[in-house]
PyMOL Python script that loads the backbone (N, CA, C, O; Angstrom):
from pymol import cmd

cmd.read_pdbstr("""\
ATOM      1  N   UNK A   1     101.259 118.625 106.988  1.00  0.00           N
ATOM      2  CA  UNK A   1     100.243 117.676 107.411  1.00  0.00           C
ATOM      3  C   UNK A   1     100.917 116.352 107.786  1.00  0.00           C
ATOM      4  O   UNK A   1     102.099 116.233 107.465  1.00  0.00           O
ATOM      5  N   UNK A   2     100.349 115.402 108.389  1.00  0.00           N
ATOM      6  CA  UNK A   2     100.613 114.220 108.799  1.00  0.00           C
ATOM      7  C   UNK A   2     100.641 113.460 107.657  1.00  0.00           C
ATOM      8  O   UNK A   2     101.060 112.335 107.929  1.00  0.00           O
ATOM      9  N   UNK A   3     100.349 113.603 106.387  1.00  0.00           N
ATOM     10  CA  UNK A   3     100.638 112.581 105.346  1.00  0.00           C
ATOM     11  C   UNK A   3     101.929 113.144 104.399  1.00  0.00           C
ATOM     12  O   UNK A   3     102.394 112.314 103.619  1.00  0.00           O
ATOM     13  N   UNK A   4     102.634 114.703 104.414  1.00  0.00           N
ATOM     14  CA  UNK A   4     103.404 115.152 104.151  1.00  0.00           C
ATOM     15  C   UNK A   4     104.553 114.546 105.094  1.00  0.00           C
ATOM     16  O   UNK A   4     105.514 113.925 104.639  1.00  0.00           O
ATOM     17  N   UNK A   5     104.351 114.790 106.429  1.00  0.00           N
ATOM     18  CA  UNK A   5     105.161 114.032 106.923  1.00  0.00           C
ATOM     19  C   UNK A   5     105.464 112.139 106.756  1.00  0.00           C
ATOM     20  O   UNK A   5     106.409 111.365 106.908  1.00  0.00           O
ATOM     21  N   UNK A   6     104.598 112.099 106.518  1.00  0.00           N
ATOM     22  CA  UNK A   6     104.366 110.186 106.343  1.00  0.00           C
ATOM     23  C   UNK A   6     105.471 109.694 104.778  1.00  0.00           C
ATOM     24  O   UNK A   6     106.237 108.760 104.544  1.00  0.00           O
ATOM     25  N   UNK A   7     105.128 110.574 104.219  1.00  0.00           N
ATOM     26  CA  UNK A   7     105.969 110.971 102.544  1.00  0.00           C
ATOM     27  C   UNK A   7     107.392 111.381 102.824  1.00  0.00           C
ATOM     28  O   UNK A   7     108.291 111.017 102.066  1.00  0.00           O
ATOM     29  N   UNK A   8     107.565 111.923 103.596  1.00  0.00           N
ATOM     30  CA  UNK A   8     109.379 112.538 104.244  1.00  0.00           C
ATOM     31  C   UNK A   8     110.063 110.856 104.490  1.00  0.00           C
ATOM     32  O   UNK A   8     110.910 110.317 103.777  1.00  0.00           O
ATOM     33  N   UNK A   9     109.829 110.656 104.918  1.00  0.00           N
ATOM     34  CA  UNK A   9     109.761 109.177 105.788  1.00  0.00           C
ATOM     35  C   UNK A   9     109.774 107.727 105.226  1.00  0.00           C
ATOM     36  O   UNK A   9     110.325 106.665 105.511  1.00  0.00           O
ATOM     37  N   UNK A  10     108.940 108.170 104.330  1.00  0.00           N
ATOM     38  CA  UNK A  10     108.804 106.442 103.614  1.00  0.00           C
ATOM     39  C   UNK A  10     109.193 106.462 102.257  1.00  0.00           C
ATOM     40  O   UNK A  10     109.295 107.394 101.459  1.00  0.00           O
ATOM     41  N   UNK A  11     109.483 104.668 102.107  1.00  0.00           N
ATOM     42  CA  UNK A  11     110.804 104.386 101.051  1.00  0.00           C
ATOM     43  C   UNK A  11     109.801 104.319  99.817  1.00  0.00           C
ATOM     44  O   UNK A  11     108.952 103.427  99.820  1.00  0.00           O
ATOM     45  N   UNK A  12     109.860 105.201  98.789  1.00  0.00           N
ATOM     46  CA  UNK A  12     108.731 105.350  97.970  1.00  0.00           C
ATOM     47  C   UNK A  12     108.987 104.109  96.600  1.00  0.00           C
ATOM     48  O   UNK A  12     110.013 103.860  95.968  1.00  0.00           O
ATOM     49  N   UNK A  13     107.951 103.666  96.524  1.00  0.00           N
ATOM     50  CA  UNK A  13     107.801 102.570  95.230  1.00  0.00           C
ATOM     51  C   UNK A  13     107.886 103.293  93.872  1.00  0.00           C
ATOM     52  O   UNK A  13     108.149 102.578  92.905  1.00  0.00           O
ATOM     53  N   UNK A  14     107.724 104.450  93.690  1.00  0.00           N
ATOM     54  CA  UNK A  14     107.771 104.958  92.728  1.00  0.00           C
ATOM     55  C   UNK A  14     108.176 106.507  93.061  1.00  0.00           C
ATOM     56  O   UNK A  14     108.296 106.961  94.198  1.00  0.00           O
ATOM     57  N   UNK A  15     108.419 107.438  91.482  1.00  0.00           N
ATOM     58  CA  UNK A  15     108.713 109.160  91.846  1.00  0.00           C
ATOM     59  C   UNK A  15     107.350 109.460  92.046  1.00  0.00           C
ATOM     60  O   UNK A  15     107.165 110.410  92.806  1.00  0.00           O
ATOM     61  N   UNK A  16     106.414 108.959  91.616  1.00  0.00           N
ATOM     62  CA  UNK A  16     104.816 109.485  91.449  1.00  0.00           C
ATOM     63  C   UNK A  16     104.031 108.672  92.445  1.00  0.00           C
ATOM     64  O   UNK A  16     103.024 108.051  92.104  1.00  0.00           O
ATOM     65  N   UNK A  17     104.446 108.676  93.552  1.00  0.00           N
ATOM     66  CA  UNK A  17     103.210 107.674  94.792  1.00  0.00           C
ATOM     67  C   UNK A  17     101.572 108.801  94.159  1.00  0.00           C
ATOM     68  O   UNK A  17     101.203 109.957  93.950  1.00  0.00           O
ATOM     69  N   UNK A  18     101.082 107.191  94.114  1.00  0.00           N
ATOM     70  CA  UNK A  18      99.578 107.734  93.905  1.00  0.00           C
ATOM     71  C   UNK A  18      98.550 108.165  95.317  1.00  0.00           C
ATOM     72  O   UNK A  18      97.377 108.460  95.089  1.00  0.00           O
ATOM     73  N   UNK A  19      98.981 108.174  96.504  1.00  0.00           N
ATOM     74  CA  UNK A  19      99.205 108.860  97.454  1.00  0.00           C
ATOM     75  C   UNK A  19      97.333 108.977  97.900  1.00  0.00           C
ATOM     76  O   UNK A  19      96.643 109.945  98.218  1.00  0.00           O
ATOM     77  N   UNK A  20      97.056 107.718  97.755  1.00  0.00           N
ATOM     78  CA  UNK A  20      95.505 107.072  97.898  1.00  0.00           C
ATOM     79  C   UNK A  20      95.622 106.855  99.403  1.00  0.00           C
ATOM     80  O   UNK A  20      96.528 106.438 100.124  1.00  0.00           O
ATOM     81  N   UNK A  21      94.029 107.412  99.680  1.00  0.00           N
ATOM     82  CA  UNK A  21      93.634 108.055 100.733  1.00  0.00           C
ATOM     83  C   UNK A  21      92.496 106.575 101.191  1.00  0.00           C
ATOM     84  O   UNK A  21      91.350 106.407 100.774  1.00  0.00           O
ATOM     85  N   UNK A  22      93.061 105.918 101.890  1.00  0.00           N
ATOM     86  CA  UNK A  22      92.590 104.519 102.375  1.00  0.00           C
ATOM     87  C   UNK A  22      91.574 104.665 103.617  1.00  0.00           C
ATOM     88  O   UNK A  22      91.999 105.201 104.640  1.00  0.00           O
ATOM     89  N   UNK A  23      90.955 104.450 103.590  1.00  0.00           N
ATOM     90  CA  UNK A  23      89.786 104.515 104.847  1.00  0.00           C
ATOM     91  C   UNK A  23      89.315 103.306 105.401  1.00  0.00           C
ATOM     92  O   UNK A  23      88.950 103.263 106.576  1.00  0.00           O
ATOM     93  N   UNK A  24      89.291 102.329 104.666  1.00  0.00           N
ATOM     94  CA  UNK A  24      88.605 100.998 104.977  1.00  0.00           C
ATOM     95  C   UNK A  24      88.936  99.776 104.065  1.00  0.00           C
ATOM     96  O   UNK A  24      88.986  99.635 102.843  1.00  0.00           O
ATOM     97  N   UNK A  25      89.125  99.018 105.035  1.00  0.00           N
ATOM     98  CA  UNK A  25      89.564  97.707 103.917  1.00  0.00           C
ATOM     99  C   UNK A  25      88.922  96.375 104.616  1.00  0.00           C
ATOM    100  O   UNK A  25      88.776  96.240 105.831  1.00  0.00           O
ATOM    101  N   UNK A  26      88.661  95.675 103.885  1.00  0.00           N
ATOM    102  CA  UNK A  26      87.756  94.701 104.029  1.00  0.00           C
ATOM    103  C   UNK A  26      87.785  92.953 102.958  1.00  0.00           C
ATOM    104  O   UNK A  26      86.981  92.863 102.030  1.00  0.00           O
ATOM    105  N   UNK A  27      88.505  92.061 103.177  1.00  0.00           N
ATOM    106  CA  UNK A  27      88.478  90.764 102.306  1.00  0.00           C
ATOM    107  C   UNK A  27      89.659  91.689 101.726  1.00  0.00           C
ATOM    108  O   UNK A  27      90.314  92.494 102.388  1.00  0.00           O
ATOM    109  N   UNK A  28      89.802  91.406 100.321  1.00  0.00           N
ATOM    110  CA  UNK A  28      90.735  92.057  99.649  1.00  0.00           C
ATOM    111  C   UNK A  28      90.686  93.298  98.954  1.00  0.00           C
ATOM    112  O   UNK A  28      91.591  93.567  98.164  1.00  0.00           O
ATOM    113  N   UNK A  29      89.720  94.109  99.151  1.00  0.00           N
ATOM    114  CA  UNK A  29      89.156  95.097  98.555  1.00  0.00           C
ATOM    115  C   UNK A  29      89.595  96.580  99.458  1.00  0.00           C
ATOM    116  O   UNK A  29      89.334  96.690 100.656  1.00  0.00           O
ATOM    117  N   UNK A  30      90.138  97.421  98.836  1.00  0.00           N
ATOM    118  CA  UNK A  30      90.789  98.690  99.745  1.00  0.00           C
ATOM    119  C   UNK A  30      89.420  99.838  99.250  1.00  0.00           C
ATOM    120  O   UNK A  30      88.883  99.846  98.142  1.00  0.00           O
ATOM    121  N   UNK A  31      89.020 100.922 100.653  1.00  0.00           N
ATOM    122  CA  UNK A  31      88.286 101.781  99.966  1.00  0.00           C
ATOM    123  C   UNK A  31      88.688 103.100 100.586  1.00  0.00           C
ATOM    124  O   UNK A  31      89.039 103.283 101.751  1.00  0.00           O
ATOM    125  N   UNK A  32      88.591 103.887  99.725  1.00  0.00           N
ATOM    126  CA  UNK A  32      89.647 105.815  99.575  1.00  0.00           C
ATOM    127  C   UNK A  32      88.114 106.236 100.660  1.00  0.00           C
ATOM    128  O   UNK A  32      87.095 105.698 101.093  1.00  0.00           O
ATOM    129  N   UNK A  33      88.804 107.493 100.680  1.00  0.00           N
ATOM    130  CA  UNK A  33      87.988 108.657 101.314  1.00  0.00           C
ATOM    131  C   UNK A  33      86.689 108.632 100.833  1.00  0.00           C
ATOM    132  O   UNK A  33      85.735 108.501 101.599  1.00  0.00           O
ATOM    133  N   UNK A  34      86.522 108.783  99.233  1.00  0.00           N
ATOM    134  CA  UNK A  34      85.742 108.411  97.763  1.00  0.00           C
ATOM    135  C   UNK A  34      84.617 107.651  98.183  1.00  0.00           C
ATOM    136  O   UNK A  34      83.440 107.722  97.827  1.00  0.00           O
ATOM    137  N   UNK A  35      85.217 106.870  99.051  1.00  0.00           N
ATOM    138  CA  UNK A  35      84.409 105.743  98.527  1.00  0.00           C
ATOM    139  C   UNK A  35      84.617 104.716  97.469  1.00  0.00           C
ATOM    140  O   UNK A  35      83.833 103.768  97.421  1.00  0.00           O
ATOM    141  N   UNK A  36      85.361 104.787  96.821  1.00  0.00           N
ATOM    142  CA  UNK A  36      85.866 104.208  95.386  1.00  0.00           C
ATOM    143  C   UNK A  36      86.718 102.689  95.817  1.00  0.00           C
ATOM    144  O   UNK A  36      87.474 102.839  96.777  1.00  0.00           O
ATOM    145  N   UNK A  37      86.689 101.562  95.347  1.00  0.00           N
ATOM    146  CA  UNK A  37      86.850 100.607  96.182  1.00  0.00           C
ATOM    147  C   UNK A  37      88.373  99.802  95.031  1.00  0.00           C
ATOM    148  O   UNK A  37      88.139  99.547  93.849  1.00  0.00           O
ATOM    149  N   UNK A  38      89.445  99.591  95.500  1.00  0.00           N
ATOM    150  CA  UNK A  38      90.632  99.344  94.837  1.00  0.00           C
ATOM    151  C   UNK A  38      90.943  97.537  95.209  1.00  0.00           C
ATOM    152  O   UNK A  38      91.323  97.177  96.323  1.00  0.00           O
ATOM    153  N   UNK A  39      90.784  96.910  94.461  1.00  0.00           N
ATOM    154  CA  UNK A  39      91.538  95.450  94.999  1.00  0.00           C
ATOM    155  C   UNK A  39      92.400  95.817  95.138  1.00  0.00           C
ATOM    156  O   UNK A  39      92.800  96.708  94.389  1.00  0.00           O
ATOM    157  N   UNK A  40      93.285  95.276  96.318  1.00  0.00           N
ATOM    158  CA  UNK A  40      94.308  94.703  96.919  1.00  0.00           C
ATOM    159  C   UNK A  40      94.757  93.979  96.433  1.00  0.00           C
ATOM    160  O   UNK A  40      94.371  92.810  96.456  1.00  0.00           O
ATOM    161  N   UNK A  41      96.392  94.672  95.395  1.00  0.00           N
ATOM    162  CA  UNK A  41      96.644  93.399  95.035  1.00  0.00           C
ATOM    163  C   UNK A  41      98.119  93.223  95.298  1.00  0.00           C
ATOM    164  O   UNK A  41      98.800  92.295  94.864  1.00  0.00           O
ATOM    165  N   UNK A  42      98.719  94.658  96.394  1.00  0.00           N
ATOM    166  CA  UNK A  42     100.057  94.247  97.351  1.00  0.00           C
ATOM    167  C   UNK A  42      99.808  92.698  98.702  1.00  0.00           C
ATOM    168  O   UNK A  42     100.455  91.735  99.115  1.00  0.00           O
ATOM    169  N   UNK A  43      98.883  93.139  98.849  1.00  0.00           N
ATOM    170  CA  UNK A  43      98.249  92.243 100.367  1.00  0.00           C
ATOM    171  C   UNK A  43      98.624  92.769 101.703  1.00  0.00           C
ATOM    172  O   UNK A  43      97.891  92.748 102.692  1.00  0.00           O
ATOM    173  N   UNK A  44     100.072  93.338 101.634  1.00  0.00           N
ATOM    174  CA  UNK A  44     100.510  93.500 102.906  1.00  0.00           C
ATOM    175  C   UNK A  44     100.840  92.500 103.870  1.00  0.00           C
ATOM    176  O   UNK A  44     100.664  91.282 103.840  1.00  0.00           O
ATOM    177  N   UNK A  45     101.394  93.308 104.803  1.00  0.00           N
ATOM    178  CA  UNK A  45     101.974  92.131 105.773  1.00  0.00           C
ATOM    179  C   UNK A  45     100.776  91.901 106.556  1.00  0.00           C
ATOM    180  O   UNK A  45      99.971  92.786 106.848  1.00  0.00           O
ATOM    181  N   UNK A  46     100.685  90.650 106.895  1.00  0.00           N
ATOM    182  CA  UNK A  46      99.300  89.877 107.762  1.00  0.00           C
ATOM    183  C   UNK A  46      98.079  89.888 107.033  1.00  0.00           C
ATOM    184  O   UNK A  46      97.043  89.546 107.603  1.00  0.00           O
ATOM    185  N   UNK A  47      98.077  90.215 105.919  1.00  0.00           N
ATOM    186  CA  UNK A  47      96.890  90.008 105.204  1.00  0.00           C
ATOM    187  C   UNK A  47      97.151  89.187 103.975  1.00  0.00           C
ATOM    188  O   UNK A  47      96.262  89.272 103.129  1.00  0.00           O
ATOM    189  N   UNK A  48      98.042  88.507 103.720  1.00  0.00           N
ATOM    190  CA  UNK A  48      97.922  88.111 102.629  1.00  0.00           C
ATOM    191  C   UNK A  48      97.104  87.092 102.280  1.00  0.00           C
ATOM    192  O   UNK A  48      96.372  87.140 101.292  1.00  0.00           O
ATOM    193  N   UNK A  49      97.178  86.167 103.026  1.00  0.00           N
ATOM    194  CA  UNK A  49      96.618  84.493 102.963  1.00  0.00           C
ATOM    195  C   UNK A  49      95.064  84.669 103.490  1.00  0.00           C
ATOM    196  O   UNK A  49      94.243  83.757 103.384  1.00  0.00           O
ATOM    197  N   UNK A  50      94.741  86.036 104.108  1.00  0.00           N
ATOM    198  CA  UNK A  50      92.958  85.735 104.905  1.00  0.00           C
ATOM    199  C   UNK A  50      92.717  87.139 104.142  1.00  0.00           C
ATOM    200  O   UNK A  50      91.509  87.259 103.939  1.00  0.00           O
ATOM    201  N   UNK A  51      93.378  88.138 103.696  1.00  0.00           N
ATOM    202  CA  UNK A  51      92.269  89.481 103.485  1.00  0.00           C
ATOM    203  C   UNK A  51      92.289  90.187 104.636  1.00  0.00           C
ATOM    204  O   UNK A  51      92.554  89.619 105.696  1.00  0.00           O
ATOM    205  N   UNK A  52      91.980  91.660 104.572  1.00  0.00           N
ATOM    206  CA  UNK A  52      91.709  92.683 105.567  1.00  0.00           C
ATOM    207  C   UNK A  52      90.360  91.999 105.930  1.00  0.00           C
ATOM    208  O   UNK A  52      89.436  91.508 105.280  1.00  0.00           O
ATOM    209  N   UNK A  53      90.720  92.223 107.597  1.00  0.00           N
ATOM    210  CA  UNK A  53      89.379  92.027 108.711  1.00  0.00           C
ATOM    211  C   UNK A  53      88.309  90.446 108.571  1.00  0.00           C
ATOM    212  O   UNK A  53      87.116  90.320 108.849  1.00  0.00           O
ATOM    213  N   UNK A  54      89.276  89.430 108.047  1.00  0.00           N
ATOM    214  CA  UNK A  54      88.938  88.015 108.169  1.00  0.00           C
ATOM    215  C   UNK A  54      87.939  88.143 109.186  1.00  0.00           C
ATOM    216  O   UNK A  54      88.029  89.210 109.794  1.00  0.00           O
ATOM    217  N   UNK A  55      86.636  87.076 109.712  1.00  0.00           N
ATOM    218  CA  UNK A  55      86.365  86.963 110.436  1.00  0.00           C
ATOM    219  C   UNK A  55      87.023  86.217 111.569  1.00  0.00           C
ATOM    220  O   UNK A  55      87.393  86.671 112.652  1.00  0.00           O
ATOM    221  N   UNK A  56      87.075  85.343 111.244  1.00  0.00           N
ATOM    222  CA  UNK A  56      88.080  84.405 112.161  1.00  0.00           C
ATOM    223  C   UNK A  56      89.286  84.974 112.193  1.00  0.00           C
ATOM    224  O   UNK A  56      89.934  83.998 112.571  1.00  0.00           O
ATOM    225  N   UNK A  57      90.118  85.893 112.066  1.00  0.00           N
ATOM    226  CA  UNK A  57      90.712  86.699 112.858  1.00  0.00           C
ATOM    227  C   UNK A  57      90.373  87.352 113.765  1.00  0.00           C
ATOM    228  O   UNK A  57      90.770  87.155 114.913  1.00  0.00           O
ATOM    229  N   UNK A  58      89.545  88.287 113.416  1.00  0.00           N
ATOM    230  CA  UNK A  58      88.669  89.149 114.304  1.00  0.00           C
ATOM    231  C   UNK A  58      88.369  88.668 115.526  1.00  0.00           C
ATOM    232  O   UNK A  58      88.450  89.226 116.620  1.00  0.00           O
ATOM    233  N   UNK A  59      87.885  87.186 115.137  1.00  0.00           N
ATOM    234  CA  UNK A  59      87.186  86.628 116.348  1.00  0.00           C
ATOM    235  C   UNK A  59      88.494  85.957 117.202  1.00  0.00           C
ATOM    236  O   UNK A  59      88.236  85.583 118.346  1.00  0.00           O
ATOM    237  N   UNK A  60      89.842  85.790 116.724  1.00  0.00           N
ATOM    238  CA  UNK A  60      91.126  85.345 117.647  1.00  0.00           C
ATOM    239  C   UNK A  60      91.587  86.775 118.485  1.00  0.00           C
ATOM    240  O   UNK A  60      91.979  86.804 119.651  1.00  0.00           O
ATOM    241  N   UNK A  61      91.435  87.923 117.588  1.00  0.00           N
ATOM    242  CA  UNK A  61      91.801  88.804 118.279  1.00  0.00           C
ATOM    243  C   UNK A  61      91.134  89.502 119.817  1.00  0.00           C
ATOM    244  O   UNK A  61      91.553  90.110 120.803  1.00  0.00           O
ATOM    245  N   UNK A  62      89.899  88.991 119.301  1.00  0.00           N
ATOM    246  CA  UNK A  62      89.036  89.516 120.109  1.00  0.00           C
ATOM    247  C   UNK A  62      88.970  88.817 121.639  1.00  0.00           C
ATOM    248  O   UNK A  62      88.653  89.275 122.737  1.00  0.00           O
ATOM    249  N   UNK A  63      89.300  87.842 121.309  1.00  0.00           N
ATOM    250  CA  UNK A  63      89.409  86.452 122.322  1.00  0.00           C
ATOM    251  C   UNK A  63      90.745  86.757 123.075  1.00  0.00           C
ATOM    252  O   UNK A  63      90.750  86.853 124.302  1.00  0.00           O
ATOM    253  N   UNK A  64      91.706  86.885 122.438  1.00  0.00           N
ATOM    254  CA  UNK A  64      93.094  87.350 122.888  1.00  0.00           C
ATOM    255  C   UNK A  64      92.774  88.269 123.554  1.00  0.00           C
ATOM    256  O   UNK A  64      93.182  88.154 124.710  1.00  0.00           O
ATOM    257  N   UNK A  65      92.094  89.350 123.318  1.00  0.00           N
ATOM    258  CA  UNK A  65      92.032  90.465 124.008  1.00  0.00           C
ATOM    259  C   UNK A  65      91.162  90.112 125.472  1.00  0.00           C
ATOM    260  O   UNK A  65      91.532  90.501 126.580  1.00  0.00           O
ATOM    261  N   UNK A  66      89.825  89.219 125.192  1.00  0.00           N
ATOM    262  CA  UNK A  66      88.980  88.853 126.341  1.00  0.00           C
ATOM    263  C   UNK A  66      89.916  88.419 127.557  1.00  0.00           C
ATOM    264  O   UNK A  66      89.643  88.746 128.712  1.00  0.00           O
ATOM    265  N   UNK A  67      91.421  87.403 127.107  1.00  0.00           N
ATOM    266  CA  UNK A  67      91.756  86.754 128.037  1.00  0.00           C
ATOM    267  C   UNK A  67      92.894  87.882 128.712  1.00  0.00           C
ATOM    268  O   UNK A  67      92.778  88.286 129.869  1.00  0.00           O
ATOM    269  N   UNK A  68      93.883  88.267 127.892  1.00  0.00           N
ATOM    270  CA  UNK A  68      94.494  89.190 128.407  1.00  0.00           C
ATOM    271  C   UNK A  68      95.086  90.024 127.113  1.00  0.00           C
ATOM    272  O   UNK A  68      94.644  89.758 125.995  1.00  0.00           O
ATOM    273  N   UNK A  69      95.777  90.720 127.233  1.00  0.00           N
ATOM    274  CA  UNK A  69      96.318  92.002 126.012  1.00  0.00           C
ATOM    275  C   UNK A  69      97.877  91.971 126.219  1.00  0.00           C
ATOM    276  O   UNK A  69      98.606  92.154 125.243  1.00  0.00           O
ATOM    277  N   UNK A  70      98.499  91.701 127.693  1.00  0.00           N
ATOM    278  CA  UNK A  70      99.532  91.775 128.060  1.00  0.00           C
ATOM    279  C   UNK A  70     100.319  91.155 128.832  1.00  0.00           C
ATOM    280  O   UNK A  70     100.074  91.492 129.990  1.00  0.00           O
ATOM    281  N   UNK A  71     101.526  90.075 128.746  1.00  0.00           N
ATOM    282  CA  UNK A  71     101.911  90.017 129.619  1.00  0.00           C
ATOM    283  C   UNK A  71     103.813  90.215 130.154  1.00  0.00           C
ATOM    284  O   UNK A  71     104.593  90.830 129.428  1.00  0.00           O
ATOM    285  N   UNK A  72     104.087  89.821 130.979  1.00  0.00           N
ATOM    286  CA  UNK A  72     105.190  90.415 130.787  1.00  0.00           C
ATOM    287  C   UNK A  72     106.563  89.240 130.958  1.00  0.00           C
ATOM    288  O   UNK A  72     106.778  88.622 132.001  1.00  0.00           O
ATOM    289  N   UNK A  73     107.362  89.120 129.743  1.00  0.00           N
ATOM    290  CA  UNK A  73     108.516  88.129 129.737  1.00  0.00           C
ATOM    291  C   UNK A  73     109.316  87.899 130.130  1.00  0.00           C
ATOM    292  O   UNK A  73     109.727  86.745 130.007  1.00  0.00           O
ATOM    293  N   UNK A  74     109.864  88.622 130.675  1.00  0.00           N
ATOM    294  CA  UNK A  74     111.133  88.876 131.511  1.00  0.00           C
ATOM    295  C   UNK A  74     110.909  88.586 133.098  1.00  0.00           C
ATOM    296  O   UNK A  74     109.996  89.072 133.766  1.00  0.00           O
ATOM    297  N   UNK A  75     111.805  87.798 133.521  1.00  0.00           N
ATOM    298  CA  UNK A  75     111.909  87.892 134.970  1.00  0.00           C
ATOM    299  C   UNK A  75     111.325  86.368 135.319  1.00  0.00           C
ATOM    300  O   UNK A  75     111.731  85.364 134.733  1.00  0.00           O
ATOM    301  N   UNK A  76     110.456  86.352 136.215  1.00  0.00           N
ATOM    302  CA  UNK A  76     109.733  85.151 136.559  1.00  0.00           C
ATOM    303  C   UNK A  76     108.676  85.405 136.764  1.00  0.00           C
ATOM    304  O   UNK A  76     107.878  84.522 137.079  1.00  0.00           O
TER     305      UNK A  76
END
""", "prot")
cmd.dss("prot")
cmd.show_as("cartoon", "prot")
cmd.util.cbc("prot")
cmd.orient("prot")
């Protein structure tokens, strides 16, 4: 499976990864397949200081995206 493979691959925090099945995350709160809802209390990268799915992120990203998504650096 794609999470067997994901496990080949990544630098494990422990021998026993608790190998939680994340579906949705929201402020600081992580939620499994379950439904079952886990604080966040790694943060991750880009979430630490606002939480998963800030609004005012959302709303920079979204804006970023309105104006453009891409451009290109090189050259002139």
């Amino acid at each position: 499976t794609n999470r067997e493979l994901f496990l080949q691959h990544v630098g494990q925090t422990s021998e026993a990864p608790l190998c939680l099945d994340i579906r949705k995350a929201t402020g600081s709160r992580l939620i499994d397949a379950d439904g079952k809802s886990y604080i966040d209390l790694i943060g991750g990268i880009s979430v630490c200081n606002t939480g998963h799915r800030h609004p005012r992120v959302i709303e920079a990203i979204q804006q970023q995206l309105n104006d453009y998504l891409h451009i290109m650096v090189y050259g002139e």
